[in-house]
Every structure is written in structure tokens, then in C-alpha cells.
LOPAPA-859748 format. One record per residue (C-alpha): residue number from 0; residue in one letter; x, y, z. Coordinates in steps of 0.2 Angstrom, whole numbers. Layout:
BEGIN
+-----+---------+-------+-------+-------+
: num : residuo :  east : north :    up :
+-----+---------+-------+-------+-------+
: NUM :       A :     X :     Y :     Z :
...
+-----+---------+-------+-------+-------+
This chain:
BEGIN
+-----+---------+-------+-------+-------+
: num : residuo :  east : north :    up :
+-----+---------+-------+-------+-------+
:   0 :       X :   629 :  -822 :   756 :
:   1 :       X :   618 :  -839 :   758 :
:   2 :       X :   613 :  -844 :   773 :
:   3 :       X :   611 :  -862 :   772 :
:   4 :       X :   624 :  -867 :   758 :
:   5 :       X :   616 :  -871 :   740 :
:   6 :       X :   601 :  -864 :   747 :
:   7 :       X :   602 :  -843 :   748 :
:   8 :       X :   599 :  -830 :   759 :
:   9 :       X :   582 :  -824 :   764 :
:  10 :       X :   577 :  -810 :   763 :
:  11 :       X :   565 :  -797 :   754 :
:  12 :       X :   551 :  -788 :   757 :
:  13 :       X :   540 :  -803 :   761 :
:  14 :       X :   551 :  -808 :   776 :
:  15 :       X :   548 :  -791 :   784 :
:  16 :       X :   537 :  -788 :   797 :
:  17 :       X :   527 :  -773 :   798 :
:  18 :       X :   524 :  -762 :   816 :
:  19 :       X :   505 :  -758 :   821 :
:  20 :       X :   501 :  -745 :   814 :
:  21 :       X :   493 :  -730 :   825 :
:  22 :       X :   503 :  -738 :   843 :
:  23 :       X :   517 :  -725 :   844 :
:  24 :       X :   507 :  -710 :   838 :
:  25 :       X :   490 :  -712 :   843 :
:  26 :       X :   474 :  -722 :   835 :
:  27 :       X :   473 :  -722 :   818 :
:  28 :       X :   452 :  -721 :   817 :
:  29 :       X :   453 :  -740 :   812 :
:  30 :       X :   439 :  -753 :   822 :
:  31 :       X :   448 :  -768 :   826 :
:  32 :       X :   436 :  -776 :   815 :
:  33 :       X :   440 :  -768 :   800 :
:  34 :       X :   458 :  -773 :   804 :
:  35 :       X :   455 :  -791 :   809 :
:  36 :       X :   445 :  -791 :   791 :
:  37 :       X :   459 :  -785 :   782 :
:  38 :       X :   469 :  -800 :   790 :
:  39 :       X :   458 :  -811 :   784 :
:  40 :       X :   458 :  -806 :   766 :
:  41 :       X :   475 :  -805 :   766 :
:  42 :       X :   476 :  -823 :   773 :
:  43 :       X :   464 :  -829 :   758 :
:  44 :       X :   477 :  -821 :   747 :
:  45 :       X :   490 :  -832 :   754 :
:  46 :       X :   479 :  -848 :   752 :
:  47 :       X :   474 :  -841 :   734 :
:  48 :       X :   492 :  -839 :   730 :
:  49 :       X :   498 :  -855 :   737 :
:  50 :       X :   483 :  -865 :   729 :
:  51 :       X :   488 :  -856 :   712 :
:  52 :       X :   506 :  -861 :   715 :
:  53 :       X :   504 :  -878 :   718 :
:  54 :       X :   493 :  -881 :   704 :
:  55 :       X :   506 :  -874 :   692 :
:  56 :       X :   518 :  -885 :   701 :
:  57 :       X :   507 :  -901 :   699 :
:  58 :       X :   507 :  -894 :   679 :
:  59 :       X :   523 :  -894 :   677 :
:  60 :       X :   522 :  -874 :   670 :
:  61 :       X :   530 :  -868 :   687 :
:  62 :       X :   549 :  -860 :   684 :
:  63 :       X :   554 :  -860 :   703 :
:  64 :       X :   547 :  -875 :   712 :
:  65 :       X :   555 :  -868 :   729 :
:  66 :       X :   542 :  -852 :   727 :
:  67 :       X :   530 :  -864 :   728 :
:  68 :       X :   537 :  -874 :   744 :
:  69 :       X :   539 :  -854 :   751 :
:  70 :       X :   521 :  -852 :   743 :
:  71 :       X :   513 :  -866 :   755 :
:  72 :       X :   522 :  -866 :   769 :
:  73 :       X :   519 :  -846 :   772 :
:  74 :       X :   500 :  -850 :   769 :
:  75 :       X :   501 :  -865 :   780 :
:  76 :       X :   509 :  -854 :   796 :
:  77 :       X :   497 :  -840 :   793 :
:  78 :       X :   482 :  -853 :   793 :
:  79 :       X :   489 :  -859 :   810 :
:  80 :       X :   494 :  -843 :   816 :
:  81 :       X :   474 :  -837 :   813 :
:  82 :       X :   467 :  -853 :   822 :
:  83 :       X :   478 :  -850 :   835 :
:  84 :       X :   469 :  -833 :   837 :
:  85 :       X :   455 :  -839 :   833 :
:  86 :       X :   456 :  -853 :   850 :
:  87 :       X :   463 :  -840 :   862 :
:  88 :       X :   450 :  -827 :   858 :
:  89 :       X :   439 :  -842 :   861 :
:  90 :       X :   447 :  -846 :   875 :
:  91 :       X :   446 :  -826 :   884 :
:  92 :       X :   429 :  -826 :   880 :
:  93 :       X :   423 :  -840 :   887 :
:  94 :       X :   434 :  -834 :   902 :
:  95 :       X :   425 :  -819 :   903 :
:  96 :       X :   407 :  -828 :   903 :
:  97 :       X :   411 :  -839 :   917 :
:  98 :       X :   418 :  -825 :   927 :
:  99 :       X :   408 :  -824 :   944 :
: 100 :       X :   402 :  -806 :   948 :
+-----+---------+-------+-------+-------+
């Protein structure tokens, strides 16, 4: 059942979004470093991905030319998700520093 006529539904396992792990049941021994690495490399996957995409799209060898739309856009909302992140964590720290004790 589409959503938005002539377009199609959503859905798949790329729309889901996944629960942190080790919140409900306890830590799962993981630094937030190595999960904030792991963030990253799957970030440079998207922009891989995407980069990939659109270069097959500029070729004209890409089947789908919506994947590749799906492609950069998702890479192009994690990139601003992560500088978002990126600013506020900026943000808190400098917070912290200027805090009087």
C-alpha cells in the first residue's frame, strides 16, 4: 500500500531504528569511544555508498535512480546528524571549562 501515490511505501530494514544496546539489561562492556568509532565508520559507509551511487547515476549504469536519491539524502542527514553532535558536544564542553568552581 503506497504511501504517497505513484511513489510506494517505505519501509525495510534500512528504515528501522535500532534500541541501545546494554540500556535495559545492564552495560555491554563497550567505551563510548568504541561506539562513537563505530558510528563513524558506518557514516563513511553511507558517504561511500552515496558517492558510489551517484557516480553510477552520473554514468548512466544505475537501474534505480530513486535508490540513489534515498542513497544521498540518507548520507546527507547522517552528515548533519554527526555535525549536530559534533556542535553540541562542543557546546557542553566548552560549558564545562567555563564553569566557575
Amino acid at each position: 500500500m503506497p504511501l504517497v501515490p505513484g511513489i510506494g511505501a517505505v519501509g525495510g530494514s534500512e528504515w528501522q531504528i535500532g534500541g541501545l544496546e546494554g540500556t535495559a539489561d545492564g552495560p555491554t562492556g563497550r567505551s563510548f569511544g568504541s561506539v562513537l568509532a563505530d558510528q563513524l565508520q558506518s557514516l563513511a559507509g553511507m558517504q561511500d555508498t552515496a558517492a558510489a551511487a551517484s557516480q553510477s547515476l552520473a554514468d548512466g549504469t544505475a537501474t534505480d535512480p530513486t535508490a540513489v536519491v534515498m542513497a544521498v539524502e540518507r548520507a546527507r542527514l547522517s552528515m548533519q546528524m554527526a555535525s549536530q553532535m559534533r556542535t553540541k558536544g562542543v557546546e557542553a564542553i566548552n560549558d564545562i571549562f567555563h564553569t566557575q568552581v
